[in-house]
VMD Tcl script that builds the backbone (N, CA, C; Angstrom):
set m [mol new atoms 210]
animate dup $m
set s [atomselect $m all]
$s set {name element resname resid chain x y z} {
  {N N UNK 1 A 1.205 -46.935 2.817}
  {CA C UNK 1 A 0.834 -45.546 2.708}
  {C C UNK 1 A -0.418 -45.305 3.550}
  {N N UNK 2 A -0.469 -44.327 4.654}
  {CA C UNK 2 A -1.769 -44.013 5.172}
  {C C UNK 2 A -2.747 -43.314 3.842}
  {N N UNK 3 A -3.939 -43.796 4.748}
  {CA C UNK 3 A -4.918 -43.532 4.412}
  {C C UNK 3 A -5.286 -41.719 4.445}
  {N N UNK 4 A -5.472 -41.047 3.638}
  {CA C UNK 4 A -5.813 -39.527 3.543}
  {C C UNK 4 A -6.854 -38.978 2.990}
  {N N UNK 5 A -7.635 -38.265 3.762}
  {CA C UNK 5 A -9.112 -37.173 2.872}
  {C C UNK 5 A -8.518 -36.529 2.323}
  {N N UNK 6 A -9.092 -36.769 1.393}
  {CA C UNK 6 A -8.591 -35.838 -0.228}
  {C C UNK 6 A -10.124 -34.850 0.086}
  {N N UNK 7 A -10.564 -33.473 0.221}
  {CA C UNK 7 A -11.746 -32.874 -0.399}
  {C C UNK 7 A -11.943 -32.876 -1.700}
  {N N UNK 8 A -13.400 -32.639 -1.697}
  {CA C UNK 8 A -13.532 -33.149 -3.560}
  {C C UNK 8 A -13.592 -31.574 -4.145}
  {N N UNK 9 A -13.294 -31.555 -5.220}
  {CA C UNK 9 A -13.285 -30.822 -5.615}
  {C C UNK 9 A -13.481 -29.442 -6.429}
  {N N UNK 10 A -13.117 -28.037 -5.541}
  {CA C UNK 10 A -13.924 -27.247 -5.650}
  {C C UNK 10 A -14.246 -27.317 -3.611}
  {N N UNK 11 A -14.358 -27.991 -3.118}
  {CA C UNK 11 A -14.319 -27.739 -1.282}
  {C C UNK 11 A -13.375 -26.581 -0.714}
  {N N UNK 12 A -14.026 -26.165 0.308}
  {CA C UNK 12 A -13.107 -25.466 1.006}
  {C C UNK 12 A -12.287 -26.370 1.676}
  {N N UNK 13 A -10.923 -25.599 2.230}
  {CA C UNK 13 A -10.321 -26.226 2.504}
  {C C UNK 13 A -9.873 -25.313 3.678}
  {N N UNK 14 A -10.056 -25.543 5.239}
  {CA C UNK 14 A -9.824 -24.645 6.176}
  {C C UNK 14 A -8.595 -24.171 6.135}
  {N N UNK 15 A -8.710 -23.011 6.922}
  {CA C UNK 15 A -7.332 -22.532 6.674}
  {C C UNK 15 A -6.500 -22.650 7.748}
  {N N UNK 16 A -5.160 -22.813 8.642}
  {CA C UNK 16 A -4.761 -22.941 9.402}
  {C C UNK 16 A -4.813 -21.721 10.430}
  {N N UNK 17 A -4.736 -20.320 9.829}
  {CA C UNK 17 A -5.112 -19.282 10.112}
  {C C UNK 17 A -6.156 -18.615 9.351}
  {N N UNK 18 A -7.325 -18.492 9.932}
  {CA C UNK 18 A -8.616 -18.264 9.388}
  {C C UNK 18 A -8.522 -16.622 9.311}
  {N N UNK 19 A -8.492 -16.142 9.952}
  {CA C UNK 19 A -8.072 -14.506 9.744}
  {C C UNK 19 A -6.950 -14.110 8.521}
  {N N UNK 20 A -5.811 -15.120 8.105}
  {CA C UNK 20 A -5.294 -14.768 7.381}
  {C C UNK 20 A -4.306 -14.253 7.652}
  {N N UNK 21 A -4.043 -13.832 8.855}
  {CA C UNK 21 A -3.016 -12.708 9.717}
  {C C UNK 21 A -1.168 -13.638 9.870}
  {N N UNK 22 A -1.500 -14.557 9.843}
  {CA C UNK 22 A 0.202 -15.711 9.650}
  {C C UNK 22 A 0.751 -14.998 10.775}
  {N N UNK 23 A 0.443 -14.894 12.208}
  {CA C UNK 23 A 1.377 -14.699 13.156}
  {C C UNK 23 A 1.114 -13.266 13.189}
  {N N UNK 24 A 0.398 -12.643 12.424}
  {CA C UNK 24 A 0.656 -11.355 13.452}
  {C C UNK 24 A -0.597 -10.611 13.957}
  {N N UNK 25 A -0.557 -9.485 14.766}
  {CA C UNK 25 A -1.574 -9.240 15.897}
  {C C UNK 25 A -1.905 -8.121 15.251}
  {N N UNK 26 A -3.927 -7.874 15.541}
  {CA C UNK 26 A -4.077 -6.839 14.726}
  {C C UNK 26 A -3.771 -5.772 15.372}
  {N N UNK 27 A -3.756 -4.851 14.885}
  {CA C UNK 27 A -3.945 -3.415 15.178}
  {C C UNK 27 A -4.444 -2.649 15.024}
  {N N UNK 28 A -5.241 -1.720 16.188}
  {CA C UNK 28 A -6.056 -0.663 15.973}
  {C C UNK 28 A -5.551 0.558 14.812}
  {N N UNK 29 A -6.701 0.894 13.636}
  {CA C UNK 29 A -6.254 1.692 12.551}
  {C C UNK 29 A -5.974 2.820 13.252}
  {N N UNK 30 A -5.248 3.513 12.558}
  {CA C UNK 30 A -4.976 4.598 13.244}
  {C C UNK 30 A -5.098 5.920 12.323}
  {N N UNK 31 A -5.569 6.584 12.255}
  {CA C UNK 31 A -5.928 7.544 11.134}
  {C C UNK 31 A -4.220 8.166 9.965}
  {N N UNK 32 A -4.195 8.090 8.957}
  {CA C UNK 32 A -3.502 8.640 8.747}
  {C C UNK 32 A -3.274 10.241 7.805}
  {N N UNK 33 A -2.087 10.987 8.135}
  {CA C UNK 33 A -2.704 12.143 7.570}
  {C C UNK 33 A -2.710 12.292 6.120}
  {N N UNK 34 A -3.453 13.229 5.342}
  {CA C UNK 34 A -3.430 13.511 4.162}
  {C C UNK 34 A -3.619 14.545 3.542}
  {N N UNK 35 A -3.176 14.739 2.619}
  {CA C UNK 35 A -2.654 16.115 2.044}
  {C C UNK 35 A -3.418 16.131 0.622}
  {N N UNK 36 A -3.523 16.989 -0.233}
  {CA C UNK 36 A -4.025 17.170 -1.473}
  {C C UNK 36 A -2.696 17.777 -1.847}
  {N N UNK 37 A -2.394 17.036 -3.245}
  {CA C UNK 37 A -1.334 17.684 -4.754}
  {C C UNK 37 A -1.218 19.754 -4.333}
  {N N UNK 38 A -2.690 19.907 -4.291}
  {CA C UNK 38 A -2.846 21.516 -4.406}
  {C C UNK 38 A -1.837 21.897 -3.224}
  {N N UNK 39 A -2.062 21.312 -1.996}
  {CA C UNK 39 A -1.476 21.861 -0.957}
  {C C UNK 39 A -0.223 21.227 -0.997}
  {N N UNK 40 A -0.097 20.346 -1.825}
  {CA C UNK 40 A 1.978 20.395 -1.668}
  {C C UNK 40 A 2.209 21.252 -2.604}
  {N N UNK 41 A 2.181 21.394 -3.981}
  {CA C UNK 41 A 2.380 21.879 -4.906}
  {C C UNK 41 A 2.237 23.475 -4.928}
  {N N UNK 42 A 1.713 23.985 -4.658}
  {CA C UNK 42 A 0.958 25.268 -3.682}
  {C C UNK 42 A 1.168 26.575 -5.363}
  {N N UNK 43 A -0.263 26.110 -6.160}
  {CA C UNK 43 A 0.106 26.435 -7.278}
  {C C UNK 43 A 1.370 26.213 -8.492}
  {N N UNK 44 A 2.172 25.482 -8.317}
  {CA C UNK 44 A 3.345 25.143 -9.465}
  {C C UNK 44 A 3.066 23.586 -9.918}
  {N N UNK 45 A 4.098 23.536 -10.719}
  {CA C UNK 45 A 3.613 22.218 -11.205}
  {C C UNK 45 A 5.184 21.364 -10.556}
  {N N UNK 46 A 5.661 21.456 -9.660}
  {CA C UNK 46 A 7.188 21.127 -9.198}
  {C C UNK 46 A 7.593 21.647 -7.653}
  {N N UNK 47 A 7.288 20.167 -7.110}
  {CA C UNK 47 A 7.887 20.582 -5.657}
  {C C UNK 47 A 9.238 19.413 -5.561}
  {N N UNK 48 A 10.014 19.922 -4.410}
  {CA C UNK 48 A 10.910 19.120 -3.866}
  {C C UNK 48 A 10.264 18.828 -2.196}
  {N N UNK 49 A 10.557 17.303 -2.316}
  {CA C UNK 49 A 10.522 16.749 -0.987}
  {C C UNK 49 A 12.096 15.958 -0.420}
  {N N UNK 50 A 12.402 16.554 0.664}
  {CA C UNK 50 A 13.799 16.441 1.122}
  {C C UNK 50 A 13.216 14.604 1.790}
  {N N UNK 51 A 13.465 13.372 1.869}
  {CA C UNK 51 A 13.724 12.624 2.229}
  {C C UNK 51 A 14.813 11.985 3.030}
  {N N UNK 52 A 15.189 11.466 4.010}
  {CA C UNK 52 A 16.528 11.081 4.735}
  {C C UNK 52 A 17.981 11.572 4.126}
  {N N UNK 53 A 17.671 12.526 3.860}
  {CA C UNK 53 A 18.910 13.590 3.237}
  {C C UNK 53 A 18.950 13.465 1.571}
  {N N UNK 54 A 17.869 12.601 0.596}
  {CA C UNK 54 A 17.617 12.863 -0.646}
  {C C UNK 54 A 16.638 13.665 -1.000}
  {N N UNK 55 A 16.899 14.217 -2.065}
  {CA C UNK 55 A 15.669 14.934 -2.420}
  {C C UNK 55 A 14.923 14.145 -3.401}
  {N N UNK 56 A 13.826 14.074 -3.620}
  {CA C UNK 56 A 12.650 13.893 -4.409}
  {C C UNK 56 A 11.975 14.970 -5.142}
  {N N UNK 57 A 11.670 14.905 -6.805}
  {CA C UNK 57 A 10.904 15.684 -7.448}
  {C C UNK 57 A 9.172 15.228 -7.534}
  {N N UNK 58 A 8.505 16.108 -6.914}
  {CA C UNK 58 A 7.116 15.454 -7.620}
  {C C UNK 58 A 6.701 16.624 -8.181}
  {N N UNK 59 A 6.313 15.947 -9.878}
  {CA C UNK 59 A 5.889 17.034 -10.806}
  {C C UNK 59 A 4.586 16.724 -11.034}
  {N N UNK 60 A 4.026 17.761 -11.711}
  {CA C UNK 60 A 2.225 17.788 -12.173}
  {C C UNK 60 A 2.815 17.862 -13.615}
  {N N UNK 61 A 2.247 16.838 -14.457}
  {CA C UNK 61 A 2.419 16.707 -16.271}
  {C C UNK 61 A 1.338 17.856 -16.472}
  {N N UNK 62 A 1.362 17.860 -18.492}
  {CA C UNK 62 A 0.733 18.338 -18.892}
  {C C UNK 62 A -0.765 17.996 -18.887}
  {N N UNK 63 A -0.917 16.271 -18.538}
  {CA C UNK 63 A -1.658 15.156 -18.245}
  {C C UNK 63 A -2.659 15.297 -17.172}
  {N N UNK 64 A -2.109 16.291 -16.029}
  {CA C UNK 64 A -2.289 16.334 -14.885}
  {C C UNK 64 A -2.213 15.060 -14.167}
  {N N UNK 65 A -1.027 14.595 -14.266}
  {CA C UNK 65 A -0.375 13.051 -13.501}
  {C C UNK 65 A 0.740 13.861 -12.874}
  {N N UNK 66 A 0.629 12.718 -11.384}
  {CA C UNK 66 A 1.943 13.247 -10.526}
  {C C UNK 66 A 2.917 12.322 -10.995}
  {N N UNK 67 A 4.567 12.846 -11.220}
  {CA C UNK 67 A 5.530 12.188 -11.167}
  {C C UNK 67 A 6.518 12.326 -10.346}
  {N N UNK 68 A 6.897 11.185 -9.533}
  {CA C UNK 68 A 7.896 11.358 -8.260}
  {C C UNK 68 A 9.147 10.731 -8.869}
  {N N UNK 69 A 10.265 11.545 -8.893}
  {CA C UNK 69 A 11.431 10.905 -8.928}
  {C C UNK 69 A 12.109 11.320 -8.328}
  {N N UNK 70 A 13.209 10.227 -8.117}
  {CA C UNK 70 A 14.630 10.659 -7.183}
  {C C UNK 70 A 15.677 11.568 -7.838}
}
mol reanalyze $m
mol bondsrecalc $m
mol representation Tube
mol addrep $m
């Protein structure tokens, strides 16, 4: 059996990819847009969002929690 460094324990242990990234390349952020509940909802508590030909409900509870369902 070869001989092997064991680190003791509690050591770091390098990482093969130090960034963490496993193969992939970063990318510049890119802003994304955003909306507020008020401005979808546009006063109601019930909008529809049409998705790749489904629709979606997102409701405002009594809670004031959004709920999205299909």
């Amino acid at each position: 059996m070869p001989n092997v460094a064991v680190p003791p324990t509690g050591a770091a242990v390098p990482s093969a990819c130090p960034s963490g990234a496993r193969g992939t390349t970063a990318r510049p952020r890119v802003p994304r847009p955003v909306w507020s509940s008020h401005e979808i909802l546009k006063g109601e508590r019930l909008a529809v969002i049409v998705h790749d030909g489904s629709e979606y409900r997102l409701q405002l509870t009594r809670g004031n929690k959004l709920i999205l369902t299909k």
